[in-house]
Biopython code that builds the backbone (N, CA, C, O; Angstrom):
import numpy as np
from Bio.PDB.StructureBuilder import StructureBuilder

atoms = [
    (1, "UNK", "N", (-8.499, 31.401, -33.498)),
    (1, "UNK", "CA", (-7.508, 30.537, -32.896)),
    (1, "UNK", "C", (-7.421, 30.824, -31.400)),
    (1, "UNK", "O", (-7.362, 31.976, -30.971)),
    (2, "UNK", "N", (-7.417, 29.982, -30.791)),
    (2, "UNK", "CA", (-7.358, 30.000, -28.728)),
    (2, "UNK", "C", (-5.825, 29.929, -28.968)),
    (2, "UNK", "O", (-5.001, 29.551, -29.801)),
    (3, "UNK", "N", (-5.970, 30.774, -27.205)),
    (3, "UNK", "CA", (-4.712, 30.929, -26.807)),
    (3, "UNK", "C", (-3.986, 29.825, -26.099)),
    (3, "UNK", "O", (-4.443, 28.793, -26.592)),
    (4, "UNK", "N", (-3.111, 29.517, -25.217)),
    (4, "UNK", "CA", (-2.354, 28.587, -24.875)),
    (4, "UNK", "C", (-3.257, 28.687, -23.324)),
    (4, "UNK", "O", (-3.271, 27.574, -22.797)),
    (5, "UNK", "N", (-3.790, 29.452, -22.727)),
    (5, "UNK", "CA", (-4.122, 29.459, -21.693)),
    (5, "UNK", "C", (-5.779, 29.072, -21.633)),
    (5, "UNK", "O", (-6.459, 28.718, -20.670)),
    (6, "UNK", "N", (-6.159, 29.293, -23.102)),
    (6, "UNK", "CA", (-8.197, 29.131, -22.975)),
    (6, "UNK", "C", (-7.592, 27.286, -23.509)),
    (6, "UNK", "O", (-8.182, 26.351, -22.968)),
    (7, "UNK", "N", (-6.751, 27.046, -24.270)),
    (7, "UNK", "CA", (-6.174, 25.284, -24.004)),
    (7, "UNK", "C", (-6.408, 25.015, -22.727)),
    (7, "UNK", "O", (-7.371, 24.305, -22.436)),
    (8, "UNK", "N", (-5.748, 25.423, -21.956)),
    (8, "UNK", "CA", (-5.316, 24.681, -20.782)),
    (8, "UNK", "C", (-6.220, 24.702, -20.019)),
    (8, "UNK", "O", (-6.365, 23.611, -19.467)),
    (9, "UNK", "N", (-6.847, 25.376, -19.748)),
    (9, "UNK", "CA", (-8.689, 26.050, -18.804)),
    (9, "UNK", "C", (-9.474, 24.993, -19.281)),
    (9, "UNK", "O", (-10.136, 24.354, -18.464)),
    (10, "UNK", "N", (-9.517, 24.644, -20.718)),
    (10, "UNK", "CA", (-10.812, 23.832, -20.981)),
    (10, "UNK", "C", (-10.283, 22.575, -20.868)),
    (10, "UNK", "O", (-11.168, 21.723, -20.937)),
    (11, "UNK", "N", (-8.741, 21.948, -20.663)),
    (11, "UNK", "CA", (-8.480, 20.669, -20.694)),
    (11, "UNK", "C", (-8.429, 20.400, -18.699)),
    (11, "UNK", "O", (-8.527, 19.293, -18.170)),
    (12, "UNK", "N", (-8.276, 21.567, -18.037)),
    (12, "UNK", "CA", (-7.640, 21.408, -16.521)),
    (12, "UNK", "C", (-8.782, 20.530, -15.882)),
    (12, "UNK", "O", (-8.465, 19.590, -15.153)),
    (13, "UNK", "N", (-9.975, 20.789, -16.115)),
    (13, "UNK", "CA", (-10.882, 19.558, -15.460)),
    (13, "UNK", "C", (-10.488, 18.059, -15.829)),
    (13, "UNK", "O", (-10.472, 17.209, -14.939)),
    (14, "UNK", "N", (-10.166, 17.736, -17.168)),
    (14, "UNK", "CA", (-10.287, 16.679, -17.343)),
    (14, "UNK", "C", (-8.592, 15.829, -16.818)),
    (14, "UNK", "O", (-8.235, 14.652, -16.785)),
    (15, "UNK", "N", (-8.007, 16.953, -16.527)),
    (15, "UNK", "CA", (-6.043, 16.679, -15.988)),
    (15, "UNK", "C", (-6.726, 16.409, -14.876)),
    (15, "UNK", "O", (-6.914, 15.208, -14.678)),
    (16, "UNK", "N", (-7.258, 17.330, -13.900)),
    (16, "UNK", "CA", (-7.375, 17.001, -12.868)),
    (16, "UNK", "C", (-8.033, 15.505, -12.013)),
    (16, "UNK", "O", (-7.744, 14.907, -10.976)),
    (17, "UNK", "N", (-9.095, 15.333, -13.154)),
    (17, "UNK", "CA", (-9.909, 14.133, -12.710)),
    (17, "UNK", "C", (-8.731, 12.531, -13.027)),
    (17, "UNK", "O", (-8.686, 11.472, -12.401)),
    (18, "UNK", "N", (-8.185, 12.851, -13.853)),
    (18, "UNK", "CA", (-7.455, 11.740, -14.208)),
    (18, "UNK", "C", (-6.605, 11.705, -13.021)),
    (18, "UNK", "O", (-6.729, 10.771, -12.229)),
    (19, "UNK", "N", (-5.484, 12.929, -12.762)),
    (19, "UNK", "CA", (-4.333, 12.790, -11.075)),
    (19, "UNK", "C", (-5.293, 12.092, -10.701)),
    (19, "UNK", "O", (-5.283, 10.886, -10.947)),
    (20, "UNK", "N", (-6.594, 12.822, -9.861)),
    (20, "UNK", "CA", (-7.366, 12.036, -8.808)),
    (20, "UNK", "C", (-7.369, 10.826, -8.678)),
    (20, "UNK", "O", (-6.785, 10.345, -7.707)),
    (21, "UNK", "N", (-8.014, 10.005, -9.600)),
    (21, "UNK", "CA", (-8.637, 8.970, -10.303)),
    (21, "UNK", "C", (-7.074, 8.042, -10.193)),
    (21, "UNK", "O", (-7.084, 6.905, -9.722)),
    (22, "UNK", "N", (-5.960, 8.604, -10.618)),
    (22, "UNK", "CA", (-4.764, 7.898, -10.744)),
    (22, "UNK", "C", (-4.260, 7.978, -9.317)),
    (22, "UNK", "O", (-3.352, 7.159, -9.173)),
    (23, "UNK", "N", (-4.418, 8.409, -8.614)),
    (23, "UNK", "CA", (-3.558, 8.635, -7.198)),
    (23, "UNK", "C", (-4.554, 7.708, -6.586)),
    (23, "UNK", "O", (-4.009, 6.694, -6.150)),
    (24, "UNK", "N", (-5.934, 7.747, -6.409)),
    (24, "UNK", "CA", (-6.886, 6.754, -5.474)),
    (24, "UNK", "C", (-6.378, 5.654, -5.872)),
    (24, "UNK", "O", (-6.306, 4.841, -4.950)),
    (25, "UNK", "N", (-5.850, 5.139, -7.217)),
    (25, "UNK", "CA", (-5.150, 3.512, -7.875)),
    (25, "UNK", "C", (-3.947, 3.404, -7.150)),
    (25, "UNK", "O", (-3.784, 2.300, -6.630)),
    (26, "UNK", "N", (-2.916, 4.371, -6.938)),
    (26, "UNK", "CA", (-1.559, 4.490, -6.112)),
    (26, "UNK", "C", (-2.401, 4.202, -4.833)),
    (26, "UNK", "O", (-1.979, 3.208, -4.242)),
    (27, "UNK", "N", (-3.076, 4.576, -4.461)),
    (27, "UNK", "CA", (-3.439, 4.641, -2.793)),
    (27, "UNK", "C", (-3.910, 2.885, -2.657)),
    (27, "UNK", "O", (-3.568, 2.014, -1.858)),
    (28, "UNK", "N", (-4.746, 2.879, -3.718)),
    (28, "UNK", "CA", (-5.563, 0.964, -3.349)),
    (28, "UNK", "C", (-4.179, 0.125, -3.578)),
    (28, "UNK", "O", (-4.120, -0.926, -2.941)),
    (29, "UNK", "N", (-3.040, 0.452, -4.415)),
    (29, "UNK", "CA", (-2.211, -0.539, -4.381)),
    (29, "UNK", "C", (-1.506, -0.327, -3.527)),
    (29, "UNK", "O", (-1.252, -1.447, -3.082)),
    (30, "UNK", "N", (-0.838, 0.582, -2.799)),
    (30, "UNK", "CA", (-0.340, 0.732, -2.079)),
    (30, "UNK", "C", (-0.603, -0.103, -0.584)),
    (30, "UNK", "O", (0.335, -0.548, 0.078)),
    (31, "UNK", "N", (-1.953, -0.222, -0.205)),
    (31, "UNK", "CA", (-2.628, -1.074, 0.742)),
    (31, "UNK", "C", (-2.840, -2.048, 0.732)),
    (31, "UNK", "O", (-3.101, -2.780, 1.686)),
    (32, "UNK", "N", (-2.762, -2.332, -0.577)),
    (32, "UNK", "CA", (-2.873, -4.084, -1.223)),
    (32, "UNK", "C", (-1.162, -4.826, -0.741)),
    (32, "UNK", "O", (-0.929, -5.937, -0.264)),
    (33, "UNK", "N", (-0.468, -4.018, -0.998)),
    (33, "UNK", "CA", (0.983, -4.480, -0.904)),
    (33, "UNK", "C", (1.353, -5.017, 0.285)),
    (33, "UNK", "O", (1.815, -6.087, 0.680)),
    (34, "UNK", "N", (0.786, -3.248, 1.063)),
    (34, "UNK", "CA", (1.122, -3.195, 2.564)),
    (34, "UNK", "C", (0.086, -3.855, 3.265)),
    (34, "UNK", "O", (-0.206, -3.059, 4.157)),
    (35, "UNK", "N", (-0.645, -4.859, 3.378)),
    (35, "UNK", "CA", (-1.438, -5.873, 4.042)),
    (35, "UNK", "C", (-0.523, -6.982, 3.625)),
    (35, "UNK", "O", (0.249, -7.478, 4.445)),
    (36, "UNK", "N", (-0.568, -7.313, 2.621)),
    (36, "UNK", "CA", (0.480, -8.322, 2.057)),
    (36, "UNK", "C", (1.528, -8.750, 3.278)),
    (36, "UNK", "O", (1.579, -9.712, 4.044)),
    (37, "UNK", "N", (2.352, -7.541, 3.077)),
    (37, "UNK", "CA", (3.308, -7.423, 3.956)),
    (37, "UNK", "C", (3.648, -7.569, 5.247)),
    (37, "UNK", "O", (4.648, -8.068, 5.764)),
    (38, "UNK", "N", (2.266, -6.847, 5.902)),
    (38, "UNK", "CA", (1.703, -7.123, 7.244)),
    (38, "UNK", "C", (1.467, -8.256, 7.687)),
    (38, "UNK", "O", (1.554, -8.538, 8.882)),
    (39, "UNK", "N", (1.053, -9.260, 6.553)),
    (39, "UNK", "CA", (0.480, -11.088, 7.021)),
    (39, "UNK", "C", (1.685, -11.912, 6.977)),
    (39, "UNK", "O", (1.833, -12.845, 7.766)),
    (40, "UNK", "N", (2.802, -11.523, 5.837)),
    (40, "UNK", "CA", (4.027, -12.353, 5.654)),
    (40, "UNK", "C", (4.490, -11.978, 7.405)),
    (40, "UNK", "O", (4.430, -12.857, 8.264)),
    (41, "UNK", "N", (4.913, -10.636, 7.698)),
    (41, "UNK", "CA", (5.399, -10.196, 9.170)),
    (41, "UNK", "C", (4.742, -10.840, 10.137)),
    (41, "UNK", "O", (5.326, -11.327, 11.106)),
    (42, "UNK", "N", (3.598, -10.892, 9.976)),
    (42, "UNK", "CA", (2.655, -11.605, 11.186)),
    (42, "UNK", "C", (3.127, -12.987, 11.356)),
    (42, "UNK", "O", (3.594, -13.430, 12.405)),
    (43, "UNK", "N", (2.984, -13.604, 10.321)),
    (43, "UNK", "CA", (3.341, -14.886, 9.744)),
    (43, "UNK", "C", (4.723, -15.447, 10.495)),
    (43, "UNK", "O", (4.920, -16.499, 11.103)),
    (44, "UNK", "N", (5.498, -14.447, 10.239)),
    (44, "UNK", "CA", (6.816, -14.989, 10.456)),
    (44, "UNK", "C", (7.249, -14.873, 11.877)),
    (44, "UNK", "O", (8.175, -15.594, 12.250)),
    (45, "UNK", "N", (6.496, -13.770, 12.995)),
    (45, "UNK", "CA", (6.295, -13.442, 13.608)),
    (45, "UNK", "C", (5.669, -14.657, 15.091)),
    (45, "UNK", "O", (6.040, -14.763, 16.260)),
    (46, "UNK", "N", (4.635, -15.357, 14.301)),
    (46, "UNK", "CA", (4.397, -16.470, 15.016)),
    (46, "UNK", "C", (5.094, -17.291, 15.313)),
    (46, "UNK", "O", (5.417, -17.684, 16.434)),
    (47, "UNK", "N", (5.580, -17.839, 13.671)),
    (47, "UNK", "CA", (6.770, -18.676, 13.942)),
    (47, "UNK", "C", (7.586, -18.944, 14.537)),
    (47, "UNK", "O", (7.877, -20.102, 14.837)),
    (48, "UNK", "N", (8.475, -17.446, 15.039)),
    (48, "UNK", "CA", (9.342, -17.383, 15.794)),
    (48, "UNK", "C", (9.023, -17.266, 17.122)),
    (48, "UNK", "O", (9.874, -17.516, 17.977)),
    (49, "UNK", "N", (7.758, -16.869, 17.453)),
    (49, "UNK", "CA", (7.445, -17.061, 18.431)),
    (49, "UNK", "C", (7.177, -18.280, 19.434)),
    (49, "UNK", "O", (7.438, -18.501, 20.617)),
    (50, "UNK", "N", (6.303, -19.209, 18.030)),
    (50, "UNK", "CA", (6.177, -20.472, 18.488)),
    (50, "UNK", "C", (7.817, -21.522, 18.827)),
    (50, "UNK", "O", (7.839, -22.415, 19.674)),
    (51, "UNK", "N", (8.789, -21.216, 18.139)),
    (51, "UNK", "CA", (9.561, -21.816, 18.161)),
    (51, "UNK", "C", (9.993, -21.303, 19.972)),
    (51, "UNK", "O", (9.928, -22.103, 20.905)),
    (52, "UNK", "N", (10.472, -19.639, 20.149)),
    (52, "UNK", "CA", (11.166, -20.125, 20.748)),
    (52, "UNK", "C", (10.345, -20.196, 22.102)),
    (52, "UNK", "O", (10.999, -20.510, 23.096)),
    (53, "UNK", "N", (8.799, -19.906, 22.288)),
    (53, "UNK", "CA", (7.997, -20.934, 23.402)),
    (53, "UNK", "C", (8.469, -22.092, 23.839)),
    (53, "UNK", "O", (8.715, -22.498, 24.974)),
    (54, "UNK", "N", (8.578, -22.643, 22.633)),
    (54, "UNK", "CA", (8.614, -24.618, 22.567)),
    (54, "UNK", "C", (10.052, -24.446, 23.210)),
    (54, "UNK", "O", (10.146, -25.033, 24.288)),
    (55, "UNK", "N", (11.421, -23.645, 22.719)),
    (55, "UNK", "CA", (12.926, -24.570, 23.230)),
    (55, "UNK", "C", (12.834, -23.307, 24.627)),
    (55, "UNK", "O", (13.862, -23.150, 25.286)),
    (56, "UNK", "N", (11.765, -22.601, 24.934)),
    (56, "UNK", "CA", (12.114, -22.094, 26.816)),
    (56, "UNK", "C", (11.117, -23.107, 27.202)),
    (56, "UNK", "O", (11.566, -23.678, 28.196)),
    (57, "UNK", "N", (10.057, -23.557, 26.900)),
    (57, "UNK", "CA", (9.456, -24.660, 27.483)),
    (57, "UNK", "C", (10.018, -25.978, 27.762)),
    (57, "UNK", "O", (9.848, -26.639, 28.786)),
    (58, "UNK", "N", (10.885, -26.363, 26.468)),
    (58, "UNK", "CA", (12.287, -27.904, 26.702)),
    (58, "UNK", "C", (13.101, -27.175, 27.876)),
    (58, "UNK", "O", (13.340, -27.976, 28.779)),
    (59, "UNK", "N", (13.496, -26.148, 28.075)),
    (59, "UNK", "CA", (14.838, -25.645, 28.491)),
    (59, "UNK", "C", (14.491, -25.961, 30.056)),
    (59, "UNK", "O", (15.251, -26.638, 30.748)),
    (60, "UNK", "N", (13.032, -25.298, 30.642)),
    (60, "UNK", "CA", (12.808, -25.456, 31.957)),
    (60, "UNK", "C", (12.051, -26.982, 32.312)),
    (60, "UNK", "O", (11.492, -26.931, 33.408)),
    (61, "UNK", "N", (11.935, -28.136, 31.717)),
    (61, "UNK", "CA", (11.554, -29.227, 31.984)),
    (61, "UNK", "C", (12.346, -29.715, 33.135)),
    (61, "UNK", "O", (12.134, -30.835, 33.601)),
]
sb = StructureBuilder()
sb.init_structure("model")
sb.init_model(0)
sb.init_chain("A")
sb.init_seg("    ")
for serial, (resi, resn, name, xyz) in enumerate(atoms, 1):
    if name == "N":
        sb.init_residue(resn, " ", resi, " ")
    sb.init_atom(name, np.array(xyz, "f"), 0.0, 1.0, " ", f" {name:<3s}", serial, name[0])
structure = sb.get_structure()
């Protein structure tokens, strides 16, 4: 019968590869989101920009 520690030795490679493996998935979604996010900001960003171009451009006619 193994001890609690020759368990854990022969399973720690395969714990470890999974964190890895699971954190690089946290990391790709994480960037997926935050681009997302970045284009809505950009996005909205223009908008307001374009708008208020256009009413200082009416304003000095």
């Amino acid at each position: 019968m193994t001890n609690i520690r020759e368990r854990l030795n022969s399973h720690l490679p395969i714990i470890l590869q999974f964190l890895s493996t699971a954190s690089l998935v946290v990391i790709a979604l994480s960037a997926i989101c935050g681009t997302k996010s970045l284009k809505k900001l950009a996005e909205s960003h223009n908008l307001t920009t374009g708008t208020h171009s256009e009413i200082h451009n009416m304003h000095h006619k």
